[in-house]
Biopython code that builds the backbone (N, CA, C, O; Angstrom):
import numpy as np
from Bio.PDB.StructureBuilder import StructureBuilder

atoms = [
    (1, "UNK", "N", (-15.528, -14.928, 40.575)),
    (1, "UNK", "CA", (-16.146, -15.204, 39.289)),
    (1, "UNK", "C", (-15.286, -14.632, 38.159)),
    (1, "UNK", "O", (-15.820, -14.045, 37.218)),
    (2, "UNK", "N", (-13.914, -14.803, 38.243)),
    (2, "UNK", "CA", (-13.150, -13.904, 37.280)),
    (2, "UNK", "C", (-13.440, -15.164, 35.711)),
    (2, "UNK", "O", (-13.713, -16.361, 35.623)),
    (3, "UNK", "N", (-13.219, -14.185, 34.843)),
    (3, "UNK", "CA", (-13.147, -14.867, 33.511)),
    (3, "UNK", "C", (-14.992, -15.440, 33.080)),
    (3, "UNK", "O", (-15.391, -16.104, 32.124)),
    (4, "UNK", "N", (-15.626, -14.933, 34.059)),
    (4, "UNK", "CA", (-17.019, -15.393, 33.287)),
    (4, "UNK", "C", (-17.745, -13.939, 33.094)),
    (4, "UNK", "O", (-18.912, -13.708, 33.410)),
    (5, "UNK", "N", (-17.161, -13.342, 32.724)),
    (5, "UNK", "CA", (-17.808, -11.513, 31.805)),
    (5, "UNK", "C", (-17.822, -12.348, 30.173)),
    (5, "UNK", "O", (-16.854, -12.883, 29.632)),
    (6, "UNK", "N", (-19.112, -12.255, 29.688)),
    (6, "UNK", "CA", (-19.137, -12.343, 28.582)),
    (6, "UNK", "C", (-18.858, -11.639, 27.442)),
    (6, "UNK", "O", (-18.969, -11.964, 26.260)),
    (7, "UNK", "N", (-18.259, -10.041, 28.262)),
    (7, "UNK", "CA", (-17.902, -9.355, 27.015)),
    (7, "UNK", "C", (-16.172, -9.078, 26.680)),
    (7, "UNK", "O", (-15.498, -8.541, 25.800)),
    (8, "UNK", "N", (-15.883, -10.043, 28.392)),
    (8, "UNK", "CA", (-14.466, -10.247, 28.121)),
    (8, "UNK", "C", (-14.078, -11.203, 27.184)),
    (8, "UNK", "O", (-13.023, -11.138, 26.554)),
    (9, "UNK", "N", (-14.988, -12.175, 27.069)),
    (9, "UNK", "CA", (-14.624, -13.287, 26.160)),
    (9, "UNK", "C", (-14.458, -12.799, 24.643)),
    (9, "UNK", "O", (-13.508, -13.100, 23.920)),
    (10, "UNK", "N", (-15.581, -11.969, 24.275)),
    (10, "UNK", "CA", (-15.889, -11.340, 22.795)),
    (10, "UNK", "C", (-14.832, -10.155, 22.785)),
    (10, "UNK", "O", (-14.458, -10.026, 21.620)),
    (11, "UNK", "N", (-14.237, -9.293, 23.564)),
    (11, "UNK", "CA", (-13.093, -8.567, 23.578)),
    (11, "UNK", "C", (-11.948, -9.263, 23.065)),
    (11, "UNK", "O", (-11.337, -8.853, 22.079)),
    (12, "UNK", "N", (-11.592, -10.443, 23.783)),
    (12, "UNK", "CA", (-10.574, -11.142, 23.144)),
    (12, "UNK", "C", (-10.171, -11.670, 22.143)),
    (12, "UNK", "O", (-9.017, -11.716, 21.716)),
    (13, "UNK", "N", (-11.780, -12.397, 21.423)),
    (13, "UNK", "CA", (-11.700, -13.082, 20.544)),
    (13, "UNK", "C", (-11.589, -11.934, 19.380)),
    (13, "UNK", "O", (-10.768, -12.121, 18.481)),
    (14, "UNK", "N", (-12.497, -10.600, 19.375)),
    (14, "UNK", "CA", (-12.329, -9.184, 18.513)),
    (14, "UNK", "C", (-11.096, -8.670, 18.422)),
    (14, "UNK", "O", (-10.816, -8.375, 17.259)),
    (15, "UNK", "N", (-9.893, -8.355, 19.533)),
    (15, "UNK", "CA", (-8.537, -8.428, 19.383)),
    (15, "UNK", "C", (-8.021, -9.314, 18.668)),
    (15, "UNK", "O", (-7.625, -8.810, 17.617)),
    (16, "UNK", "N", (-7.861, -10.231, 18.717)),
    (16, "UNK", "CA", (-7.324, -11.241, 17.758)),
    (16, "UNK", "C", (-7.583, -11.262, 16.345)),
    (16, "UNK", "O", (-6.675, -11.022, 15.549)),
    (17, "UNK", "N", (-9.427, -11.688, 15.755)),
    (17, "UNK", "CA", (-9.666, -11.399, 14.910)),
    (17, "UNK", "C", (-8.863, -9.507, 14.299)),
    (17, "UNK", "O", (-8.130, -9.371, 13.319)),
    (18, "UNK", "N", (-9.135, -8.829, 14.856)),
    (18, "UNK", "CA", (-8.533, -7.161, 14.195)),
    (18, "UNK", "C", (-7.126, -7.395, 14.032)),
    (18, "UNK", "O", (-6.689, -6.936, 12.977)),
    (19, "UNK", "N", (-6.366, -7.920, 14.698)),
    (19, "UNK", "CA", (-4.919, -8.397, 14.664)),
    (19, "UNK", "C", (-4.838, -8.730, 13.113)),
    (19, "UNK", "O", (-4.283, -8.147, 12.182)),
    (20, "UNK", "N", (-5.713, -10.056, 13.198)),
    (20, "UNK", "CA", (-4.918, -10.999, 11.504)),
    (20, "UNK", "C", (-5.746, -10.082, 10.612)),
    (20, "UNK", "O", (-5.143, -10.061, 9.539)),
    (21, "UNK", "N", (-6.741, -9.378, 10.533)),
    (21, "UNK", "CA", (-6.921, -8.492, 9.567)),
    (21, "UNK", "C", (-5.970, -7.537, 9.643)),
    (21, "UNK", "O", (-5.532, -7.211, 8.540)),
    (22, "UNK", "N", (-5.522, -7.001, 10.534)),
    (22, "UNK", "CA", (-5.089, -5.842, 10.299)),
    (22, "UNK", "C", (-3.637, -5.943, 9.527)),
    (22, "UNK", "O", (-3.220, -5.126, 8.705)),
    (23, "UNK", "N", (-2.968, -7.125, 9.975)),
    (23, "UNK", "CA", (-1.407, -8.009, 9.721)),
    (23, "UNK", "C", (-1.789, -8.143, 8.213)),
    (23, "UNK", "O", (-1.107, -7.698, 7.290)),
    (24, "UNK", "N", (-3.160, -8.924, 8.066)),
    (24, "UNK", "CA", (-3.546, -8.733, 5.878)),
    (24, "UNK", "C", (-3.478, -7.404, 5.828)),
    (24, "UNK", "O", (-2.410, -6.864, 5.542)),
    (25, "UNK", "N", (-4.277, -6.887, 6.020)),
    (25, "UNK", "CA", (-4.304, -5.199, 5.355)),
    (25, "UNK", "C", (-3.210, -4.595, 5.344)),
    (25, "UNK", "O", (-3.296, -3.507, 4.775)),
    (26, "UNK", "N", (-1.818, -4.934, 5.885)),
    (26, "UNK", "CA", (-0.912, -4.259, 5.750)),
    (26, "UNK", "C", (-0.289, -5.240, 5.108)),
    (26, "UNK", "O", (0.864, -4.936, 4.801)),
    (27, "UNK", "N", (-0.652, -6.393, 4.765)),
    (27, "UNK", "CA", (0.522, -7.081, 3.773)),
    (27, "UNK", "C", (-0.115, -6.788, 2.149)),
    (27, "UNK", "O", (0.762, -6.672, 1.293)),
    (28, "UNK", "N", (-1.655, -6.653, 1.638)),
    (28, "UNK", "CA", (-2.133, -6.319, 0.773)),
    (28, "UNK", "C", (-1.900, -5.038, 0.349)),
    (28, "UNK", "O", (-1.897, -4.865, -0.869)),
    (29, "UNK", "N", (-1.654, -3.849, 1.258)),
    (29, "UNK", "CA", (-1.412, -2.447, 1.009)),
    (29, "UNK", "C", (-0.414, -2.419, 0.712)),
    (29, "UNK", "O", (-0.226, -1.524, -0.112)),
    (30, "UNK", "N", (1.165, -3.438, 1.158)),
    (30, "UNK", "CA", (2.635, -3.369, 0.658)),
    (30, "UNK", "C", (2.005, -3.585, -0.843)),
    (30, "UNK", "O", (1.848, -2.549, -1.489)),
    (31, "UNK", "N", (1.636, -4.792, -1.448)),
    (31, "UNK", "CA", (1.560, -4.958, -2.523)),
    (31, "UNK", "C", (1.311, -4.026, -3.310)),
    (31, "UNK", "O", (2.007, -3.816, -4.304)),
    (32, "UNK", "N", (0.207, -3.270, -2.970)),
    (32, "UNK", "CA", (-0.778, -2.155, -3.791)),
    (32, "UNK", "C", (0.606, -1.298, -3.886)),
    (32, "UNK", "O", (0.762, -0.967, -5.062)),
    (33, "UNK", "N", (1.626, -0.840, -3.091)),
    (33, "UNK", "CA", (2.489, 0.186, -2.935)),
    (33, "UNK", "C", (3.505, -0.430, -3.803)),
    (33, "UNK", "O", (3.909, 0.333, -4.680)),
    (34, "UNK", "N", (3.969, -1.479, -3.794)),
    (34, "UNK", "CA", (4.848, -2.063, -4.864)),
    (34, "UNK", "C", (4.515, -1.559, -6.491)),
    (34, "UNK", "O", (4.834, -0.716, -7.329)),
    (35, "UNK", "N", (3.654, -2.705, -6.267)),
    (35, "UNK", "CA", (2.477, -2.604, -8.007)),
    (35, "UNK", "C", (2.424, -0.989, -8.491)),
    (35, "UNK", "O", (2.766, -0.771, -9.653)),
    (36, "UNK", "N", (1.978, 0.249, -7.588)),
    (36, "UNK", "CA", (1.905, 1.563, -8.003)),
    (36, "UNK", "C", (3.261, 1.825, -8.571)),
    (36, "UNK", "O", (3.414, 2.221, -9.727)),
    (37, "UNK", "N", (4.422, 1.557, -7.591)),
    (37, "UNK", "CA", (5.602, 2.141, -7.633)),
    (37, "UNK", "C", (6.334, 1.738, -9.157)),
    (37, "UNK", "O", (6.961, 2.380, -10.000)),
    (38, "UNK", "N", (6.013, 0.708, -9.055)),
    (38, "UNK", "CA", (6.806, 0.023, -10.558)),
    (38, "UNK", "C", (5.856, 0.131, -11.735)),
    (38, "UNK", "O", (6.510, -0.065, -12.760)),
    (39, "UNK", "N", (5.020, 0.282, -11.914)),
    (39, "UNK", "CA", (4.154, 0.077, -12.883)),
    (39, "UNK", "C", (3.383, 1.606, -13.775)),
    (39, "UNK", "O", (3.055, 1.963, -14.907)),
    (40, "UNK", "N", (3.413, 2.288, -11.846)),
    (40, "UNK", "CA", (1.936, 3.448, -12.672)),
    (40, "UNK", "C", (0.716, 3.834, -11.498)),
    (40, "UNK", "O", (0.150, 2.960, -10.841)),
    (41, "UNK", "N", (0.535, 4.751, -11.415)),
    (41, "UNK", "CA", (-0.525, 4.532, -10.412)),
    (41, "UNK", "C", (-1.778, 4.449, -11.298)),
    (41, "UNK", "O", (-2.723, 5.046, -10.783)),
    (42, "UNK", "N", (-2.088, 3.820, -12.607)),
    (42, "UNK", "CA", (-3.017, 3.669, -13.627)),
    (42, "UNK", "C", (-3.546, 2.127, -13.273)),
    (42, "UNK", "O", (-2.617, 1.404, -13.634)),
    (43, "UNK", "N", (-4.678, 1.239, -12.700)),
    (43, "UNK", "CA", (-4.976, 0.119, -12.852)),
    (43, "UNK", "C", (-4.943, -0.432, -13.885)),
    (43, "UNK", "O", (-4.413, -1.532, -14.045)),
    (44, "UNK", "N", (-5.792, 0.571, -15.231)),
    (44, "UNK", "CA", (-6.109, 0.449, -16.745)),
    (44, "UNK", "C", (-4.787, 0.072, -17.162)),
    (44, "UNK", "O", (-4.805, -0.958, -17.836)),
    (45, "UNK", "N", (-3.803, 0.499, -17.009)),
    (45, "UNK", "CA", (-2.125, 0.493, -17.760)),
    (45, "UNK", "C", (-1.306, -0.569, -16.877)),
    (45, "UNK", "O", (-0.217, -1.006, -17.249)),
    (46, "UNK", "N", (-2.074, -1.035, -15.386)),
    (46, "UNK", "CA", (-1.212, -1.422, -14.801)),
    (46, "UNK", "C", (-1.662, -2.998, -14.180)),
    (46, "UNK", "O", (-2.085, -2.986, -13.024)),
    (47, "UNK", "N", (-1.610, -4.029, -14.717)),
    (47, "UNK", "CA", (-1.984, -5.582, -15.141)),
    (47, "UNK", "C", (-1.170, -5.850, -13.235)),
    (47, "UNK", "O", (-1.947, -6.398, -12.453)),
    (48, "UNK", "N", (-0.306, -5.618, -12.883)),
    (48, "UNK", "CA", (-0.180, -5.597, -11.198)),
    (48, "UNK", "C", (-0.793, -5.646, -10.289)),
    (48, "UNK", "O", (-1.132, -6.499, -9.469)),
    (49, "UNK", "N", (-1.076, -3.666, -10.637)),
    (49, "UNK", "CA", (-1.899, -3.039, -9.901)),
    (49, "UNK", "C", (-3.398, -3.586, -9.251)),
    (49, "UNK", "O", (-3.855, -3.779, -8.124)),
    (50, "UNK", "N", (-3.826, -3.703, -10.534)),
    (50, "UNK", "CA", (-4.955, -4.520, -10.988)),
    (50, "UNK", "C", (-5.695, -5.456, -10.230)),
    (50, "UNK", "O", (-6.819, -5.450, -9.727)),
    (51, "UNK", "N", (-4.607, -6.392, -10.295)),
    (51, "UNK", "CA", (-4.872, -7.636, -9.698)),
    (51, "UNK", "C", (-4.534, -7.600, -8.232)),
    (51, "UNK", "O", (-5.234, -8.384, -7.590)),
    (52, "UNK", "N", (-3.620, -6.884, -7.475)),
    (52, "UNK", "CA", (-3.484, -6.885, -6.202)),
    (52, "UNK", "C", (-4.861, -5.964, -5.587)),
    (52, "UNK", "O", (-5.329, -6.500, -4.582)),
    (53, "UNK", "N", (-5.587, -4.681, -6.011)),
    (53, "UNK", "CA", (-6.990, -3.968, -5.617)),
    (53, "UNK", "C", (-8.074, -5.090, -5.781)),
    (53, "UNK", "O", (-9.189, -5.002, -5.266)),
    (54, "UNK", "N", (-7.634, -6.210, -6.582)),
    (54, "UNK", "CA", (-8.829, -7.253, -6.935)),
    (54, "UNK", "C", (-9.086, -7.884, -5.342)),
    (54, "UNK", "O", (-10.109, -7.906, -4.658)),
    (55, "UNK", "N", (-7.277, -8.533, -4.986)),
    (55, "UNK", "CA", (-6.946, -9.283, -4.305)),
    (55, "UNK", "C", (-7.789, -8.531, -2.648)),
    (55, "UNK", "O", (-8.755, -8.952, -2.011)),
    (56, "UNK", "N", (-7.021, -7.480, -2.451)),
    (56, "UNK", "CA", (-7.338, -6.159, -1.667)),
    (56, "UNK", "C", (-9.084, -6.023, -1.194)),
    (56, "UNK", "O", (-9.552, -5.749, -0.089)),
    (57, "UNK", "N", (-9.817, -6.341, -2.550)),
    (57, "UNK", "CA", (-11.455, -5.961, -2.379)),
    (57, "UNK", "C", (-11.618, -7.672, -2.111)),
    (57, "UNK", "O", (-11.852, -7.784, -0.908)),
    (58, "UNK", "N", (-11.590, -8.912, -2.692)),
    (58, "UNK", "CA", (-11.512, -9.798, -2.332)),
    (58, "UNK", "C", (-11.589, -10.207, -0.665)),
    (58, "UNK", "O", (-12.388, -11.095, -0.367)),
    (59, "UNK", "N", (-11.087, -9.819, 0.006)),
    (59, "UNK", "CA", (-11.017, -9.592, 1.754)),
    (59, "UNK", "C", (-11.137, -8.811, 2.288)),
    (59, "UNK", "O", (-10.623, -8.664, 3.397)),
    (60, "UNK", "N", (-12.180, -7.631, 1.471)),
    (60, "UNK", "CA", (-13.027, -6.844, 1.886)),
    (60, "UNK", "C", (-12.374, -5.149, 2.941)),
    (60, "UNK", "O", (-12.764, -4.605, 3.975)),
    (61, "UNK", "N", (-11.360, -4.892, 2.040)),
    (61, "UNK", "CA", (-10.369, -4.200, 2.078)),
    (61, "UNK", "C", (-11.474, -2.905, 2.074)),
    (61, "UNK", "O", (-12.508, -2.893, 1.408)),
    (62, "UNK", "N", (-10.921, -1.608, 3.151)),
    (62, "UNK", "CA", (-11.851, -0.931, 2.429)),
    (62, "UNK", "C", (-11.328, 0.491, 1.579)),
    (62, "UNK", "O", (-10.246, 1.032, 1.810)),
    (63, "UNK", "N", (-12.158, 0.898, 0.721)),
    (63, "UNK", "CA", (-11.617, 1.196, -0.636)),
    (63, "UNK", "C", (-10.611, 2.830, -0.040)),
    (63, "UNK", "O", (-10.175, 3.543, -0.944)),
    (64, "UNK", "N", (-10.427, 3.124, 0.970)),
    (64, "UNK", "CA", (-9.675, 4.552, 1.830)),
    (64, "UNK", "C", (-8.730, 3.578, 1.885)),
    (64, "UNK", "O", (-7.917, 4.006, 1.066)),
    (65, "UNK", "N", (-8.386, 2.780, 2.206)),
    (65, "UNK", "CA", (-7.146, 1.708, 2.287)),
    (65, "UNK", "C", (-6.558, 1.798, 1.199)),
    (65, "UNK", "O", (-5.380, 2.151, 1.141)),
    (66, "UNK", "N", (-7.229, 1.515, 0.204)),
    (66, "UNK", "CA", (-6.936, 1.199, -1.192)),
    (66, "UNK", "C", (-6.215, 1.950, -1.948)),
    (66, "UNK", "O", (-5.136, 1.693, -2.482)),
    (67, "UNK", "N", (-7.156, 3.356, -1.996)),
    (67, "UNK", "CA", (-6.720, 4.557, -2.432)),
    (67, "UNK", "C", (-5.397, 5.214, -2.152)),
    (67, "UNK", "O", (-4.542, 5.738, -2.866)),
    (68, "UNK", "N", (-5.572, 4.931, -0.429)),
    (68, "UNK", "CA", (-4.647, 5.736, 0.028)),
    (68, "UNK", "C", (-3.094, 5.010, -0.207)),
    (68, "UNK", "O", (-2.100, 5.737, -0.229)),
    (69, "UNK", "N", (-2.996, 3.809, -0.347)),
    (69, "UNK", "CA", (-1.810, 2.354, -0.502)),
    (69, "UNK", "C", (-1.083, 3.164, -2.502)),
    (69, "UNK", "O", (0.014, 3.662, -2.751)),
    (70, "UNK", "N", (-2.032, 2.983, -3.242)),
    (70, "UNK", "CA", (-2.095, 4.006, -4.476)),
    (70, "UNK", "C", (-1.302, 4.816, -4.540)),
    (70, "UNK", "O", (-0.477, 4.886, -5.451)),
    (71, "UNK", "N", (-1.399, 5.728, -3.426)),
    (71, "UNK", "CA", (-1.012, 7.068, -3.400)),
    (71, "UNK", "C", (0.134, 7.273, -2.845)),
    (71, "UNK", "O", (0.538, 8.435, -2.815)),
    (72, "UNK", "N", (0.899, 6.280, -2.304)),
    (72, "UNK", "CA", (2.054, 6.351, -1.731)),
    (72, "UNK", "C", (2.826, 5.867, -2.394)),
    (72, "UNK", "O", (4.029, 5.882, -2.133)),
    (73, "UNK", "N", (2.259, 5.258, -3.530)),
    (73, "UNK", "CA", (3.148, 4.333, -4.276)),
    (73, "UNK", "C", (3.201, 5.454, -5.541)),
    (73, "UNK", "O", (4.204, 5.638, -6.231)),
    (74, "UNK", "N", (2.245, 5.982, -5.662)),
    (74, "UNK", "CA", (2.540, 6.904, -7.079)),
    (74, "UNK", "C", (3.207, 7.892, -6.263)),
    (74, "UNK", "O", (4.381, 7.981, -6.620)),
    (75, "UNK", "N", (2.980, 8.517, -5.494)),
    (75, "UNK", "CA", (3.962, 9.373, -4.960)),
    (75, "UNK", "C", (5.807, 8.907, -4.814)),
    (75, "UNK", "O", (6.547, 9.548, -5.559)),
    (76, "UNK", "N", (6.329, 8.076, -4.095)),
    (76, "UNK", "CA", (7.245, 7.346, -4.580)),
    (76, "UNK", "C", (8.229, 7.494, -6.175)),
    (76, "UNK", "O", (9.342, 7.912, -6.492)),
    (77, "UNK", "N", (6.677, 6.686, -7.073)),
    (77, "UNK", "CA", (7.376, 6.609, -8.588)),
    (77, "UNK", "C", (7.605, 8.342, -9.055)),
    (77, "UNK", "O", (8.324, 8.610, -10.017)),
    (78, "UNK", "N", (7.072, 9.179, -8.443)),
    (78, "UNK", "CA", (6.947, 10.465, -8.898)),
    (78, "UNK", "C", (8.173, 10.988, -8.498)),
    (78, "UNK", "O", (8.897, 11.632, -9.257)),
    (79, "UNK", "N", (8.525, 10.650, -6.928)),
    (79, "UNK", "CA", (10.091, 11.174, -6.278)),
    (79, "UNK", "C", (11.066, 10.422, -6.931)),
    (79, "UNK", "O", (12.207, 10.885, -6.907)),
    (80, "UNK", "N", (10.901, 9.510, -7.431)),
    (80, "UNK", "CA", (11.965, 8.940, -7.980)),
    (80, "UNK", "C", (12.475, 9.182, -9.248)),
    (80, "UNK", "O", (13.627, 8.933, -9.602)),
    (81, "UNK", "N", (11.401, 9.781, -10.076)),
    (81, "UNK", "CA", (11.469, 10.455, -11.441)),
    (81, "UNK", "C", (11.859, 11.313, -11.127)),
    (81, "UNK", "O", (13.019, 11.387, -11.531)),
    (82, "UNK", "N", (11.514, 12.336, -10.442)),
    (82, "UNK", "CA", (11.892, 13.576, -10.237)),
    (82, "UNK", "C", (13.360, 13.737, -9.715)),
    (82, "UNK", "O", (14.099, 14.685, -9.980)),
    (83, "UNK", "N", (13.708, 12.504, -8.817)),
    (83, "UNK", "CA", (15.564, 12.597, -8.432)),
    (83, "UNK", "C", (16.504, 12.457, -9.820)),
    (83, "UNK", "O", (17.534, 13.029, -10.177)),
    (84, "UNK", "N", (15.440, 11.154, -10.588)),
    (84, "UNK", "CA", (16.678, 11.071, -11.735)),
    (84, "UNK", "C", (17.094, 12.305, -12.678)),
    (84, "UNK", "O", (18.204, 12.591, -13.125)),
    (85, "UNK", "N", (15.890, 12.927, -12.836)),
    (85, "UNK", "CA", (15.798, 13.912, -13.378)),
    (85, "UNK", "C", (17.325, 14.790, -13.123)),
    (85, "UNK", "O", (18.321, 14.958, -13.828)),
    (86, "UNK", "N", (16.940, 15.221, -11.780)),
    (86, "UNK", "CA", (17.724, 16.327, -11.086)),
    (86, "UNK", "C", (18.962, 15.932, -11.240)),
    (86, "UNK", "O", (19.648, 16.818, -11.750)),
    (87, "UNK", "N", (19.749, 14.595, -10.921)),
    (87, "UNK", "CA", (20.775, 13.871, -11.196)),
    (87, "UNK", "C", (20.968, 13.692, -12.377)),
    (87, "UNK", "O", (22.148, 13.764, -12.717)),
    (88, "UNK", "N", (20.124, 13.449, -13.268)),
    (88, "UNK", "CA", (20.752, 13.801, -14.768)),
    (88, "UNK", "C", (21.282, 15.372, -14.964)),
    (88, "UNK", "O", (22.415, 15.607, -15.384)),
    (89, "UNK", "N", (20.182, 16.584, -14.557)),
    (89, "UNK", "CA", (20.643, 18.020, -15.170)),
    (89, "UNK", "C", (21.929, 17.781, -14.276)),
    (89, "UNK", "O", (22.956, 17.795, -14.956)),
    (90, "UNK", "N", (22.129, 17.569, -12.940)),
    (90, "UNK", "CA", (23.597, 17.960, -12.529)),
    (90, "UNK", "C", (24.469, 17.133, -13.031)),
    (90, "UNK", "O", (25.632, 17.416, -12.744)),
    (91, "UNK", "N", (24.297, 16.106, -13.753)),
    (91, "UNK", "CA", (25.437, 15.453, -13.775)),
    (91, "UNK", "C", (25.895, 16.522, -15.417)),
    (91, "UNK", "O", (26.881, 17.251, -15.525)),
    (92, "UNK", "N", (24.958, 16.303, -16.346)),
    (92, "UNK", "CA", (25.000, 17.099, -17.846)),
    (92, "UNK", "C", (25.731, 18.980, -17.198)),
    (92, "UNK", "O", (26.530, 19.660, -17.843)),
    (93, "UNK", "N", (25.253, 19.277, -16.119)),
    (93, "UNK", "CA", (26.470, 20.712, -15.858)),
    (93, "UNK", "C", (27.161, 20.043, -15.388)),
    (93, "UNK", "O", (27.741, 20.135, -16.470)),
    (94, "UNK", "N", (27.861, 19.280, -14.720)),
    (94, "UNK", "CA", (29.298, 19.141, -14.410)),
    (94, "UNK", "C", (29.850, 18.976, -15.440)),
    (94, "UNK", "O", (30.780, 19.732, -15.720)),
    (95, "UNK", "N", (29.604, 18.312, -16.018)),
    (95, "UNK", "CA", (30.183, 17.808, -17.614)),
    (95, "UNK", "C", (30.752, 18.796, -18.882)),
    (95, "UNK", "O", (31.708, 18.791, -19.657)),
    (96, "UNK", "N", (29.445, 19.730, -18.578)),
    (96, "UNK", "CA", (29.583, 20.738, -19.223)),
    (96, "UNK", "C", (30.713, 21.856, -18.928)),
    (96, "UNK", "O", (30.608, 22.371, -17.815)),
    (97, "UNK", "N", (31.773, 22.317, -19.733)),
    (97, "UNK", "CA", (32.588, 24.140, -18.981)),
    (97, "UNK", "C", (31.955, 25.284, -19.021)),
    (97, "UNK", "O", (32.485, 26.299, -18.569)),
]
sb = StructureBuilder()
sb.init_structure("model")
sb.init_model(0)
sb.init_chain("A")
sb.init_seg("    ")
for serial, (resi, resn, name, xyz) in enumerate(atoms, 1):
    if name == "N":
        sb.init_residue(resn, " ", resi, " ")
    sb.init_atom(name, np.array(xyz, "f"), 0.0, 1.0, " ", f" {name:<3s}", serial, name[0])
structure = sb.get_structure()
């Protein structure tokens, strides 16, 4: 009687379904991480941002996803300010005698 477990059937079909959500949720969270990185981690300031958390809640994204996609992306724009920074003071002492 192999293949007639009815909870093998709903196992499979639940793998699959979690698959293509999960394949969105990580293509919606790139976005959110883009949009933060370039823009702001501000929605209010950030017309991107904005619209990709719209996109994100739209397919029922849930909002620890959200947040956390945010936060990697403002973290990011923050390391990246902070390198130019550092690369500006060293470049202004080399320059300097």
């Amino acid at each position: 009687m192999s293949g007639h477990s009815k909870w093998s059937s709903i196992k499979h079909k639940k793998g699959a379904a979690d698959a293509k959500r999960g394949k969105l949720f990580s293509k919606l969270s790139r976005a959110i991480i883009v949009a933060a990185k370039e823009g702001g981690p501000d929605p209010a300031g950030n017309l991107a941002l904005q619209n990709a958390i719209e996109k994100a809640r739209s397919y029922s994204m849930p909002k620890d996803n959200i947040e956390r996609a945010i936060a990697r992306g403002a973290v990011r724009t923050r390391m990246r300010r902070l390198s130019r920074r550092s690369c500006t003071k060293a470049t202004a002492r080399a320059a300097s005698p």
